[in-house]
PDB file as gemmi writes it, atoms N, CA and C in Angstrom:
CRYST1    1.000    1.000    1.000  90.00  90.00  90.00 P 1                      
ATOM      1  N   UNK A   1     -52.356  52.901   7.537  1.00  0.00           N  
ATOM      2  CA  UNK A   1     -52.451  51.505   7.187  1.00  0.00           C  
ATOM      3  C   UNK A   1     -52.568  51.374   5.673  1.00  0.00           C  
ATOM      4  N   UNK A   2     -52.280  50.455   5.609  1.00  0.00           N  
ATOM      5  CA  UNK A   2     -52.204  50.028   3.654  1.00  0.00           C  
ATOM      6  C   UNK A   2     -52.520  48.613   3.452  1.00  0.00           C  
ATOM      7  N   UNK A   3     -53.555  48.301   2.411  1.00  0.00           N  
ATOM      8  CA  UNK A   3     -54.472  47.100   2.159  1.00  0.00           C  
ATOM      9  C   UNK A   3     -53.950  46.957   0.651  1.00  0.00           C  
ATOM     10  N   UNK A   4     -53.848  45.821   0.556  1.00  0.00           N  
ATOM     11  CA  UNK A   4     -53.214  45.060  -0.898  1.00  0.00           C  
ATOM     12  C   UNK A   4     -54.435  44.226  -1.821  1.00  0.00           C  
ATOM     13  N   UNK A   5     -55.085  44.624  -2.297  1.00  0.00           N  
ATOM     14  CA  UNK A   5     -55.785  43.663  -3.106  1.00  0.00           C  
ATOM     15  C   UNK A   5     -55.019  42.414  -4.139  1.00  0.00           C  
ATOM     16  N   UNK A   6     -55.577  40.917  -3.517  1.00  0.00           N  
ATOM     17  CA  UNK A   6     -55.501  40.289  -3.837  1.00  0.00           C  
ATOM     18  C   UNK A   6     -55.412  39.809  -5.194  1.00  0.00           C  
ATOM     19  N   UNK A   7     -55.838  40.576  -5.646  1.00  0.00           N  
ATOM     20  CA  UNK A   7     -56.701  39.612  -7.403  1.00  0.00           C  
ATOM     21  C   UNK A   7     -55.303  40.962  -8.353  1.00  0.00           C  
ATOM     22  N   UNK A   8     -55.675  42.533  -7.939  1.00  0.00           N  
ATOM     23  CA  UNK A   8     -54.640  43.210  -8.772  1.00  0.00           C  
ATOM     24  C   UNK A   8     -53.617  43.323  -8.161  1.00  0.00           C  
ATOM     25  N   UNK A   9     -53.764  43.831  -7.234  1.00  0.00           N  
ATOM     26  CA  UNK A   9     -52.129  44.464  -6.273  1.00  0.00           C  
ATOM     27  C   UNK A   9     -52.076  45.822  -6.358  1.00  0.00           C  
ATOM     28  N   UNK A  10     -53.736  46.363  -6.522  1.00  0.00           N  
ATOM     29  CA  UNK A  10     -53.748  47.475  -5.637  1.00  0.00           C  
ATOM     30  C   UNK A  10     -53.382  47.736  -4.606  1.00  0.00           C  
ATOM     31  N   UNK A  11     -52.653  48.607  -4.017  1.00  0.00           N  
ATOM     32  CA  UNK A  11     -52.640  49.058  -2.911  1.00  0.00           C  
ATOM     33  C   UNK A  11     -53.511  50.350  -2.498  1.00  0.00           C  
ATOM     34  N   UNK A  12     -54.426  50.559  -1.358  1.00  0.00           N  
ATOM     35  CA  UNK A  12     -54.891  51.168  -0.651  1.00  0.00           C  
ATOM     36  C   UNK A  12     -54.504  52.015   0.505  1.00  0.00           C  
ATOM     37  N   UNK A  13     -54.504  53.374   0.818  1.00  0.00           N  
ATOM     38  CA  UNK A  13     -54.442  53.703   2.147  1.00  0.00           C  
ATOM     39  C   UNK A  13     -55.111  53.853   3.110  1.00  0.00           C  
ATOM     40  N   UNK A  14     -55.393  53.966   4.354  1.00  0.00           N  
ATOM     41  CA  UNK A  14     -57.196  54.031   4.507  1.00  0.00           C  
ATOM     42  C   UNK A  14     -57.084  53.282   5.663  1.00  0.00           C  
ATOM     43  N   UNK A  15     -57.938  53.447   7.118  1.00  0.00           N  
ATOM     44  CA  UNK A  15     -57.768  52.852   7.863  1.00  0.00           C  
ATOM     45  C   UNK A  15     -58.553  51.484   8.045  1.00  0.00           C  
ATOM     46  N   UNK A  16     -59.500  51.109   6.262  1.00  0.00           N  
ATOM     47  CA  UNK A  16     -59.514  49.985   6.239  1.00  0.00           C  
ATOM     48  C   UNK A  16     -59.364  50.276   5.002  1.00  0.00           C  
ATOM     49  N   UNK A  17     -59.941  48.488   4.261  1.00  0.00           N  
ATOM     50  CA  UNK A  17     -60.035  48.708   2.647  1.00  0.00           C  
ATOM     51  C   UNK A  17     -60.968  48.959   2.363  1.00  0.00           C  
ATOM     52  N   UNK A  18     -61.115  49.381   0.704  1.00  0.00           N  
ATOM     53  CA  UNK A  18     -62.416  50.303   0.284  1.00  0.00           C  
ATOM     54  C   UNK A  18     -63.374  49.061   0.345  1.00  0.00           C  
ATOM     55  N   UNK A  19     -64.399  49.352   0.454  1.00  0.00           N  
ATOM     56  CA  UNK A  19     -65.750  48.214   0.148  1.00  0.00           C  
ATOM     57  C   UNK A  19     -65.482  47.580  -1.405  1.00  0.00           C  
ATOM     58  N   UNK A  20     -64.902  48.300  -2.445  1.00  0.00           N  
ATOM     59  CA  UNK A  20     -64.728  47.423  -4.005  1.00  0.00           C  
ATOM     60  C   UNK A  20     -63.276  48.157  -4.374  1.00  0.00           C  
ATOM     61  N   UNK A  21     -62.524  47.475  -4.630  1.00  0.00           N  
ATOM     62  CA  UNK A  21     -61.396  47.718  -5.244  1.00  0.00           C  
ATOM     63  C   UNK A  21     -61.529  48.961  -6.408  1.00  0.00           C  
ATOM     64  N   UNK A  22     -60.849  49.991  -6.471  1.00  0.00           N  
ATOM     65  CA  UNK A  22     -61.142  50.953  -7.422  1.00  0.00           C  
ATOM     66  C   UNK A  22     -60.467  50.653  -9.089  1.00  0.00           C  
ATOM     67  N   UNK A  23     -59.557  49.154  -9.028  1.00  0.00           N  
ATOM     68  CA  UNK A  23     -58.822  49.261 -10.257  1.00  0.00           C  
ATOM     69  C   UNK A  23     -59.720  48.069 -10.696  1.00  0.00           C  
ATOM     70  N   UNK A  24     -60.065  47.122  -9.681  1.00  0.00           N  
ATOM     71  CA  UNK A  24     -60.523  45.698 -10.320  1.00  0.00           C  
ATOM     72  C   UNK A  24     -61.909  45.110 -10.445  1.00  0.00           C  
ATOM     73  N   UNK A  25     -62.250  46.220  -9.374  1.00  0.00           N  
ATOM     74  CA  UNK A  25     -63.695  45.629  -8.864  1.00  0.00           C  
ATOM     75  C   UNK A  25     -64.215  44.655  -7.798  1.00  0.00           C  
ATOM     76  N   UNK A  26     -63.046  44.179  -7.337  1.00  0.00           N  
ATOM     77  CA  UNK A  26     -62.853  43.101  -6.443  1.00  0.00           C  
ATOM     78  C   UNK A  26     -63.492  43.356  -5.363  1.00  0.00           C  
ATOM     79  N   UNK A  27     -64.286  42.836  -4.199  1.00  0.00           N  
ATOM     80  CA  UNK A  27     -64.857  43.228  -2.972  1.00  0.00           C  
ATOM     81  C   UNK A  27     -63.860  43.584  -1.915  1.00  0.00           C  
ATOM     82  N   UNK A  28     -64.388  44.223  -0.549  1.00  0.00           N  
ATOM     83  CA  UNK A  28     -63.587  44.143   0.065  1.00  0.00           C  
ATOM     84  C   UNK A  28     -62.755  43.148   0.832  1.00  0.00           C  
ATOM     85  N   UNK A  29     -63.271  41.862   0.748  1.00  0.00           N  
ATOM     86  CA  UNK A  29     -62.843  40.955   1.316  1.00  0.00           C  
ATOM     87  C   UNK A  29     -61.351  40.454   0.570  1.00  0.00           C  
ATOM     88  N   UNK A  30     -60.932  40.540  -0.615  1.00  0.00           N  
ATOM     89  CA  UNK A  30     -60.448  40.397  -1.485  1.00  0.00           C  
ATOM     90  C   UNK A  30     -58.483  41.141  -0.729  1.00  0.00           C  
ATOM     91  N   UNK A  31     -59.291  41.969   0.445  1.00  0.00           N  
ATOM     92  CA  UNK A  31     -57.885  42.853   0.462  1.00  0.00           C  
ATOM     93  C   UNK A  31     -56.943  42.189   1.725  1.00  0.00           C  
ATOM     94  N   UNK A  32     -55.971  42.543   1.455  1.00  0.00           N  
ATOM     95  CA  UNK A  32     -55.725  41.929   2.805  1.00  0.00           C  
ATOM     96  C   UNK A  32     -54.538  43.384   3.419  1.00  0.00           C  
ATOM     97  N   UNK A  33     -54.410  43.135   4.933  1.00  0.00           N  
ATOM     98  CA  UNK A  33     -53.249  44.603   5.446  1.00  0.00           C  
ATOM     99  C   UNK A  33     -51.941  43.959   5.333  1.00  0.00           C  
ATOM    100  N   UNK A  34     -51.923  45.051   4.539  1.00  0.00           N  
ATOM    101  CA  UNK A  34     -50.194  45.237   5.055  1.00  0.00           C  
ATOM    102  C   UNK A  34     -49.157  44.915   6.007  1.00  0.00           C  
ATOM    103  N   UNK A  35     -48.417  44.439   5.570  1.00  0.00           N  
ATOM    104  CA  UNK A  35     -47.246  44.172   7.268  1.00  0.00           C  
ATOM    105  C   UNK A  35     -46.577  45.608   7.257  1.00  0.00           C  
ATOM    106  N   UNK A  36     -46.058  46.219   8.825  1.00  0.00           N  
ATOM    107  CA  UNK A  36     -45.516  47.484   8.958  1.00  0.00           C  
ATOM    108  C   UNK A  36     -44.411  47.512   8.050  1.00  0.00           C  
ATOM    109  N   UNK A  37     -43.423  46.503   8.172  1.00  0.00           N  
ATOM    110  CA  UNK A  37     -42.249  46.406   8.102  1.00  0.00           C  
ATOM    111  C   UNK A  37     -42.253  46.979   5.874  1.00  0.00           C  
ATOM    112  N   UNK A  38     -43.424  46.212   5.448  1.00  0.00           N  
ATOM    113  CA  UNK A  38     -43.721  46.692   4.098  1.00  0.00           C  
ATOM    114  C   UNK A  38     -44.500  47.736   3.402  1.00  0.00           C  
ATOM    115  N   UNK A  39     -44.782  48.180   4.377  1.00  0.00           N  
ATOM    116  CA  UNK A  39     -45.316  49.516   4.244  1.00  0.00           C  
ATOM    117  C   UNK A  39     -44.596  50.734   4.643  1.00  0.00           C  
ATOM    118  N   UNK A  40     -43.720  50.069   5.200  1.00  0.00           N  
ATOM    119  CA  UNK A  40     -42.368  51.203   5.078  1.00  0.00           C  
ATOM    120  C   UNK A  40     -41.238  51.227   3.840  1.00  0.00           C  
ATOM    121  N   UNK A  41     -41.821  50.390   3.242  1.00  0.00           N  
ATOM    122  CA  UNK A  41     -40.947  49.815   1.960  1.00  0.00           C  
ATOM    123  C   UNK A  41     -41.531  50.654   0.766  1.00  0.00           C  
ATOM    124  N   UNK A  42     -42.932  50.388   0.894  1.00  0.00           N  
ATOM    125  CA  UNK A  42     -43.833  51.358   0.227  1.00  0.00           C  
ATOM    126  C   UNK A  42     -43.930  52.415   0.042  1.00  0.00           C  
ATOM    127  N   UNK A  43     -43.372  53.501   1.369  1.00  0.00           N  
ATOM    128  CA  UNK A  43     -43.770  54.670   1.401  1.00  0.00           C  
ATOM    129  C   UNK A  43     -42.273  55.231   1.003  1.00  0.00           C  
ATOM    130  N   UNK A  44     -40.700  54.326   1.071  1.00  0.00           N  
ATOM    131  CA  UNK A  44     -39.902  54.687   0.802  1.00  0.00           C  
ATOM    132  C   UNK A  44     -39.694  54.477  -0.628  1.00  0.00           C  
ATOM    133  N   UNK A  45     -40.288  53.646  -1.071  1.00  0.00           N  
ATOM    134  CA  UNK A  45     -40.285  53.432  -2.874  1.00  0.00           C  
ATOM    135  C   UNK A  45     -41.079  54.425  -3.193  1.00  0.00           C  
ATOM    136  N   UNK A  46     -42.561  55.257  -2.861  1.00  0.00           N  
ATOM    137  CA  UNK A  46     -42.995  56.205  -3.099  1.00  0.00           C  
ATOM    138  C   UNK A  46     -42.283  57.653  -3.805  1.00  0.00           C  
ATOM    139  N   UNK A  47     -41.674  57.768  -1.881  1.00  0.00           N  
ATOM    140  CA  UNK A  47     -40.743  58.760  -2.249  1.00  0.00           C  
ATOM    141  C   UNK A  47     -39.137  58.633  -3.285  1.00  0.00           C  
ATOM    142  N   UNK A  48     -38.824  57.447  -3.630  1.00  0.00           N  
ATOM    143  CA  UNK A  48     -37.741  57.560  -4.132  1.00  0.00           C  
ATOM    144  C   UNK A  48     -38.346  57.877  -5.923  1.00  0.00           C  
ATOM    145  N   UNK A  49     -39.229  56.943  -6.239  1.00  0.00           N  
ATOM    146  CA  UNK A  49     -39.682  56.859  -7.542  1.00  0.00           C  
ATOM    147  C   UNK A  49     -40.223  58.330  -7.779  1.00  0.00           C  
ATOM    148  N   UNK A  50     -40.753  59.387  -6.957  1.00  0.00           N  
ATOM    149  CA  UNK A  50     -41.051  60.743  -7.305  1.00  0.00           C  
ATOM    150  C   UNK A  50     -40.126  61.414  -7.383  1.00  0.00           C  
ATOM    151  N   UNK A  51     -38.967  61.217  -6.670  1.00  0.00           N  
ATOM    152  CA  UNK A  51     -37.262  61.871  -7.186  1.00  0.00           C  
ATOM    153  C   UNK A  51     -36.850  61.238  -8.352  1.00  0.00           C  
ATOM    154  N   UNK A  52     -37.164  60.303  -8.711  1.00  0.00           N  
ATOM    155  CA  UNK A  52     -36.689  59.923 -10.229  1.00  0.00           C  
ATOM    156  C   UNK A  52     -37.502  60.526 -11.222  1.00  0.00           C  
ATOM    157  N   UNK A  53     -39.278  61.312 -10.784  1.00  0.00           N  
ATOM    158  CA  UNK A  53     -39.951  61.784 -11.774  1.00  0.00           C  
ATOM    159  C   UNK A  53     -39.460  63.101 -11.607  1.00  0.00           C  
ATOM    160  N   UNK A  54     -39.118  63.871 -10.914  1.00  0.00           N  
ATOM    161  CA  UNK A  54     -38.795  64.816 -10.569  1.00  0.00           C  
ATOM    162  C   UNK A  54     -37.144  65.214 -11.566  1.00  0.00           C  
ATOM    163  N   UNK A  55     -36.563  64.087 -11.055  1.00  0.00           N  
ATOM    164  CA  UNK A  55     -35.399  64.158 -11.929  1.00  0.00           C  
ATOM    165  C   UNK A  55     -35.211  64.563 -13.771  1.00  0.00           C  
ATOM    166  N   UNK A  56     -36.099  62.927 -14.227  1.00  0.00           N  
ATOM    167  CA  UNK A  56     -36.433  63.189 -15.027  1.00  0.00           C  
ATOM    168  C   UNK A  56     -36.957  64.690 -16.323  1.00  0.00           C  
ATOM    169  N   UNK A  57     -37.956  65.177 -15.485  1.00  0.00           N  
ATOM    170  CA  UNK A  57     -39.094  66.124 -15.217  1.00  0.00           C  
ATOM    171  C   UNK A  57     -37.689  67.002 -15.879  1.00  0.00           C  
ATOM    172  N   UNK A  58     -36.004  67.535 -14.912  1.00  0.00           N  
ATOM    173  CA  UNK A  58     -35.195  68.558 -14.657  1.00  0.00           C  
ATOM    174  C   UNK A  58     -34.818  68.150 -15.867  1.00  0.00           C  
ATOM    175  N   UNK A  59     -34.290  66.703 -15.946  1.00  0.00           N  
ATOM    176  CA  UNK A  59     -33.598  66.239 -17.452  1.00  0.00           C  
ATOM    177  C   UNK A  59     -33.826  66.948 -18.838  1.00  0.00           C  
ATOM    178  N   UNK A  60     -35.401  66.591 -18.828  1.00  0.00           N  
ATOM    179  CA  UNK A  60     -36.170  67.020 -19.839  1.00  0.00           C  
ATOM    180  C   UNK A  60     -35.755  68.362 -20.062  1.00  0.00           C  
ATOM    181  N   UNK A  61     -35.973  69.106 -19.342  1.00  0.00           N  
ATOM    182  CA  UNK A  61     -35.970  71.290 -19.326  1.00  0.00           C  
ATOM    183  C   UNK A  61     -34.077  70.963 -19.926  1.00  0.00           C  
ATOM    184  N   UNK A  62     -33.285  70.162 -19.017  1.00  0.00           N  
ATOM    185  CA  UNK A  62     -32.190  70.190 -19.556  1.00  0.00           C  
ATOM    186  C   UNK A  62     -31.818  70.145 -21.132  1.00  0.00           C  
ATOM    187  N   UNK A  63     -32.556  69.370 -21.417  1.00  0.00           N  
ATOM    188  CA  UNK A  63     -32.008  68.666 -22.902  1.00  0.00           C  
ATOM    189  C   UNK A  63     -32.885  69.931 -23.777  1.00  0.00           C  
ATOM    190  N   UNK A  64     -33.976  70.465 -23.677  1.00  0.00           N  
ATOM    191  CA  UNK A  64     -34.386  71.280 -24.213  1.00  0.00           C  
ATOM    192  C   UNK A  64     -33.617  72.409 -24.296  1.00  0.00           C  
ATOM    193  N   UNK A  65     -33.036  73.486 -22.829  1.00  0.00           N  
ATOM    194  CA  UNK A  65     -32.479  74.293 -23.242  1.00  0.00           C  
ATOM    195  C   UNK A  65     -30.968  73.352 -24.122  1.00  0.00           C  
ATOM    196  N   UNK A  66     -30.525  72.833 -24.048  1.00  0.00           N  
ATOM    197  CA  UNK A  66     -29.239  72.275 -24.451  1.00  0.00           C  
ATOM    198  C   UNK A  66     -29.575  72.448 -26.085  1.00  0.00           C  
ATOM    199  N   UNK A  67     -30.543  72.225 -26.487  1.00  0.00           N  
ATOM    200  CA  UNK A  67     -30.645  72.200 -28.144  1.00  0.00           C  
ATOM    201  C   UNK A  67     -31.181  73.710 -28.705  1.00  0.00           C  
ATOM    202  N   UNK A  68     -31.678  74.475 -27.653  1.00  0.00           N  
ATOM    203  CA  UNK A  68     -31.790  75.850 -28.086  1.00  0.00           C  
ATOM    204  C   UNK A  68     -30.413  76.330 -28.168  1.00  0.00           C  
ATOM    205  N   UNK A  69     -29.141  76.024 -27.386  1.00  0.00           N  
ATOM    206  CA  UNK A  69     -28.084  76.484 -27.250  1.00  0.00           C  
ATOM    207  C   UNK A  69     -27.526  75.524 -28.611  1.00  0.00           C  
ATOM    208  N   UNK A  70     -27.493  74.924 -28.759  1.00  0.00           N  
ATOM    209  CA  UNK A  70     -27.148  74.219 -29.869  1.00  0.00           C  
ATOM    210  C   UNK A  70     -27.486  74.718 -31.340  1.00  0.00           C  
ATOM    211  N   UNK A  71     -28.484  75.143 -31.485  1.00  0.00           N  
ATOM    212  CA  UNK A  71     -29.180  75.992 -32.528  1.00  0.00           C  
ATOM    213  C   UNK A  71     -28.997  77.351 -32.436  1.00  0.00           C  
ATOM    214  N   UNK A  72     -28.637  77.433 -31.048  1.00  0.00           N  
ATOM    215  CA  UNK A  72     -28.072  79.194 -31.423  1.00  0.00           C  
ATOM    216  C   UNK A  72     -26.392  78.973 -32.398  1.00  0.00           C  
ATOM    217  N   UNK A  73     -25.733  78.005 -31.883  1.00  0.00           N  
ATOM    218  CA  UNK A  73     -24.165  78.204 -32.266  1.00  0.00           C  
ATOM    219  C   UNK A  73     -23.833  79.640 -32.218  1.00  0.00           C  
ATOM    220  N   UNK A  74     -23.270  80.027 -31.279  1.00  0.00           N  
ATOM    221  CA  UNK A  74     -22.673  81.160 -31.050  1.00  0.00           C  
ATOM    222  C   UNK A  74     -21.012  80.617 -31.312  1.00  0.00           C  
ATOM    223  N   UNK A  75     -20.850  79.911 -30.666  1.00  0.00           N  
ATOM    224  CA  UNK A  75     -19.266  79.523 -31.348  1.00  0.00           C  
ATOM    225  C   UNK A  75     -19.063  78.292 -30.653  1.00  0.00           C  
ATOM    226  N   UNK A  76     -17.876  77.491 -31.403  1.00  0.00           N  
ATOM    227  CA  UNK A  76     -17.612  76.388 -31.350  1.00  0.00           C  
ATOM    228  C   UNK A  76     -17.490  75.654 -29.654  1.00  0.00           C  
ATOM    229  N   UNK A  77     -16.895  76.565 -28.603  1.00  0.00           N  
ATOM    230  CA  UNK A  77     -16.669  75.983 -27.302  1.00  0.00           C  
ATOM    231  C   UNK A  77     -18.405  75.859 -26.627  1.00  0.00           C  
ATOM    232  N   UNK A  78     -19.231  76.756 -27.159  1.00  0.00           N  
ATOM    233  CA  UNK A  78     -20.320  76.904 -26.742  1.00  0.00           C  
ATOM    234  C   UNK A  78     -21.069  75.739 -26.923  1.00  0.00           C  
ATOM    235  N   UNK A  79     -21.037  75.202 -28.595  1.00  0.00           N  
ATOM    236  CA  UNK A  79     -21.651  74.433 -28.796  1.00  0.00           C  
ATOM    237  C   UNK A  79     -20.941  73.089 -28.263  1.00  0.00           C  
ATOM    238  N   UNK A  80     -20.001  72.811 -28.254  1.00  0.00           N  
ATOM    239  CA  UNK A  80     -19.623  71.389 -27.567  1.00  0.00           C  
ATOM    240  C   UNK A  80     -20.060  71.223 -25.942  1.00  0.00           C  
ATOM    241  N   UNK A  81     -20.201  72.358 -25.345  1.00  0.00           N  
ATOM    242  CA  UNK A  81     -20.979  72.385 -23.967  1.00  0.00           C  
ATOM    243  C   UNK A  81     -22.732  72.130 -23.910  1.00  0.00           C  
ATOM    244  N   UNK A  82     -23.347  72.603 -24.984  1.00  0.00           N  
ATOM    245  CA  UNK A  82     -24.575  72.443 -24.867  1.00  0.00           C  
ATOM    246  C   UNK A  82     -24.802  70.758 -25.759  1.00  0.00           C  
ATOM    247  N   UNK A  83     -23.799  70.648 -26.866  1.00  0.00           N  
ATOM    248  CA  UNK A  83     -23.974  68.998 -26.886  1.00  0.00           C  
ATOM    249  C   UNK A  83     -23.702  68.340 -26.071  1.00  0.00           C  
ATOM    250  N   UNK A  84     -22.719  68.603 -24.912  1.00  0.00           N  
ATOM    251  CA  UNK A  84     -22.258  67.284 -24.408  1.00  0.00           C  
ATOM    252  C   UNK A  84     -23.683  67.161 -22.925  1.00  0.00           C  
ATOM    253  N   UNK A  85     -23.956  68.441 -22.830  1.00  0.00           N  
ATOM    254  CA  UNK A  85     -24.780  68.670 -21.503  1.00  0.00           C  
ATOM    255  C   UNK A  85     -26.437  67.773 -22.490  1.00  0.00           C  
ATOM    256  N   UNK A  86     -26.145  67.937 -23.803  1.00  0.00           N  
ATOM    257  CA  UNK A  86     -27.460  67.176 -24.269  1.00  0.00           C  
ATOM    258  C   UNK A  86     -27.423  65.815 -23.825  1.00  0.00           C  
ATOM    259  N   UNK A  87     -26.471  65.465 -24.242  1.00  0.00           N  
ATOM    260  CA  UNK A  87     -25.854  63.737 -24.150  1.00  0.00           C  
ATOM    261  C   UNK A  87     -26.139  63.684 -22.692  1.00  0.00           C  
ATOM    262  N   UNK A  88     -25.541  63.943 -22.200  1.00  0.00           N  
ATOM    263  CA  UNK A  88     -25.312  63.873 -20.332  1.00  0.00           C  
ATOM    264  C   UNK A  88     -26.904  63.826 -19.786  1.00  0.00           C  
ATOM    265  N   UNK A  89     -27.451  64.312 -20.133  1.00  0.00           N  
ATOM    266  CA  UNK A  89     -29.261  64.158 -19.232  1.00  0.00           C  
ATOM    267  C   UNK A  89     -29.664  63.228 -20.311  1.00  0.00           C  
ATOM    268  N   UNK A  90     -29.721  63.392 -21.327  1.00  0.00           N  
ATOM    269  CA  UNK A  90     -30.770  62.169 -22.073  1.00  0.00           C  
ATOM    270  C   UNK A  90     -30.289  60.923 -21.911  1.00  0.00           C  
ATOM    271  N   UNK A  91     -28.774  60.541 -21.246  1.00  0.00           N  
ATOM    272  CA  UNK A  91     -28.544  59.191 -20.856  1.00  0.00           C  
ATOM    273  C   UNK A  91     -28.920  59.221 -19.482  1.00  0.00           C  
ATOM    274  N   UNK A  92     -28.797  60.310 -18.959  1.00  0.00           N  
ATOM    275  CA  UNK A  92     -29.485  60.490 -17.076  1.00  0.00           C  
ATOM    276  C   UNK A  92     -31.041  60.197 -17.324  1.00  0.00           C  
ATOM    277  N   UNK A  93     -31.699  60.511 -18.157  1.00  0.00           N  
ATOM    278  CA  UNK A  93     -32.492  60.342 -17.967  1.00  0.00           C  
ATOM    279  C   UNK A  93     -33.490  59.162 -18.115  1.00  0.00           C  
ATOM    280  N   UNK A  94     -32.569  58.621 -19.295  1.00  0.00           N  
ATOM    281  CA  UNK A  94     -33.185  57.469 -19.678  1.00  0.00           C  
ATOM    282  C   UNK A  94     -32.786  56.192 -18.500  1.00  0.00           C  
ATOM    283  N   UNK A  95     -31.538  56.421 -17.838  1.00  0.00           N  
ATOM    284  CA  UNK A  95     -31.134  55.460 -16.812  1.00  0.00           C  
ATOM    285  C   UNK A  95     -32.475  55.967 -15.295  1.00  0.00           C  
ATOM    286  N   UNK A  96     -32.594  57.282 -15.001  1.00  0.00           N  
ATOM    287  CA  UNK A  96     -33.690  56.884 -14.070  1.00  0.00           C  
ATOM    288  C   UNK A  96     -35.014  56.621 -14.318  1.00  0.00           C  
ATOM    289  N   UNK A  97     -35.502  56.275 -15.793  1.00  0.00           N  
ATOM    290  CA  UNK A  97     -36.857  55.669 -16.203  1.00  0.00           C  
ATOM    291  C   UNK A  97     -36.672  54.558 -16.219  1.00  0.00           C  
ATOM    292  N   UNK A  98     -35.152  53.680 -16.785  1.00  0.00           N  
ATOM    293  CA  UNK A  98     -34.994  52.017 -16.608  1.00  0.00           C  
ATOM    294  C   UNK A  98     -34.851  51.968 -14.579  1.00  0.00           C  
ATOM    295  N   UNK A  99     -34.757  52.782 -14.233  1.00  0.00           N  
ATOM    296  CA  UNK A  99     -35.018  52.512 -12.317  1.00  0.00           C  
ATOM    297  C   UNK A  99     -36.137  52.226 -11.957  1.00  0.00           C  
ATOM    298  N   UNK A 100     -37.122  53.259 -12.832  1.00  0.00           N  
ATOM    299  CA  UNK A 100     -38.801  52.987 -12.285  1.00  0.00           C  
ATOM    300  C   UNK A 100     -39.167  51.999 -12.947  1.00  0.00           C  
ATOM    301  N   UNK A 101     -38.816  51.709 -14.166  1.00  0.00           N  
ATOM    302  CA  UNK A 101     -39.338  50.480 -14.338  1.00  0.00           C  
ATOM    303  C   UNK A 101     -38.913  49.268 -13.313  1.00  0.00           C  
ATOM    304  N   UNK A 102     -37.593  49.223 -13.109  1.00  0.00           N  
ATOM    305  CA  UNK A 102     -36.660  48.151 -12.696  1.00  0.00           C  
ATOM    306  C   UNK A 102     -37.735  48.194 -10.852  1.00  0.00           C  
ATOM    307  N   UNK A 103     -37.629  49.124 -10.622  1.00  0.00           N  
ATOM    308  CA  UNK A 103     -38.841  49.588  -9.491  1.00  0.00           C  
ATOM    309  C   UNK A 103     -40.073  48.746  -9.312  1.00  0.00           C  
ATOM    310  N   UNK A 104     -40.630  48.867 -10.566  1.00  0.00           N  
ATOM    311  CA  UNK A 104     -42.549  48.669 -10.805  1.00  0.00           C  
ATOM    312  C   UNK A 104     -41.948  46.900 -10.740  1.00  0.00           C  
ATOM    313  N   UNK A 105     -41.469  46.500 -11.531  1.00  0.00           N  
ATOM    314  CA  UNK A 105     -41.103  45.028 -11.993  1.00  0.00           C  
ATOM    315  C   UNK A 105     -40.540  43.987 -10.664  1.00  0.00           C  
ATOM    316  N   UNK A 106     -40.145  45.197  -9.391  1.00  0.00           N  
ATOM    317  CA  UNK A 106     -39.708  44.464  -8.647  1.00  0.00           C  
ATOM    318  C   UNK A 106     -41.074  44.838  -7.495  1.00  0.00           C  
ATOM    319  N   UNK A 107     -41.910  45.581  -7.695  1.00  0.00           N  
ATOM    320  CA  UNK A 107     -42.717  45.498  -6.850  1.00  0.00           C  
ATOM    321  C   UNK A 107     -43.117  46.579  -5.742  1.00  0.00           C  
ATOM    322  N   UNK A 108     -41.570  47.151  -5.935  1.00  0.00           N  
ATOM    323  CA  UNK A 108     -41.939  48.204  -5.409  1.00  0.00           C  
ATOM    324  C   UNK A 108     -42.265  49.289  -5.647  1.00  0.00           C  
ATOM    325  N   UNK A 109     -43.434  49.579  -6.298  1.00  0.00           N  
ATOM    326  CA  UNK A 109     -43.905  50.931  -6.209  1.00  0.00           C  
ATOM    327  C   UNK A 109     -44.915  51.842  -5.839  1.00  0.00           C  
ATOM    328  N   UNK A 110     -45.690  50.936  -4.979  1.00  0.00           N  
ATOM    329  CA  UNK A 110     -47.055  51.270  -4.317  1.00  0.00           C  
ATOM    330  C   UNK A 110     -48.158  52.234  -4.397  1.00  0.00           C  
TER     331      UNK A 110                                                      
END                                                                             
């Protein structure tokens, strides 16, 4: 089950809500449950937004080795592969951080 506080928009898991909200302070009365149908919304925005940190997370290691290879220059075909593989994740990456935001802003991220 999952409880929504009223006042922040905490969400809770828990087979009730906590006695005080842990972000706001709010009592428990303050919370109200979840509908199923949105708490399946929840747990699928969960998991999608941790594949975008996850992603991210790969991006990052990407773009790093990409500029060690870049700074090695071993020769010219080399280096246009480790620039373009730079380019290629740091726009991947920056497009799945505008998701989590685009995510949080729409509500879903529980």
């Amino acid at each position: 089950m999952k409880w929504k506080c009223s006042m922040c928009g905490y969400i809770h898991d828990g087979d009730s809500a906590p006695d005080i909200c842990p972000r706001c302070g709010a009592p428990k009365e303050k919370f109200d449950k979840i509908a199923a149908d949105i708490e399946q919304l929840i747990d699928r925005s969960r998991k999608t937004n941790q594949l975008h940190m996850d992603l991210t997370h790969v991006l990052s290691k990407a773009i790093s080795i990409s500029e060690a290879g870049i700074a090695d220059n071993l020769d010219p075909n080399c280096l246009s592969i480790f620039q373009k593989a730079k380019k290629a994740a740091f726009e991947l990456r920056q497009m799945s951080k505008a998701e989590i935001v685009a995510h949080i802003n729409k509500q879903k991220w529980g």
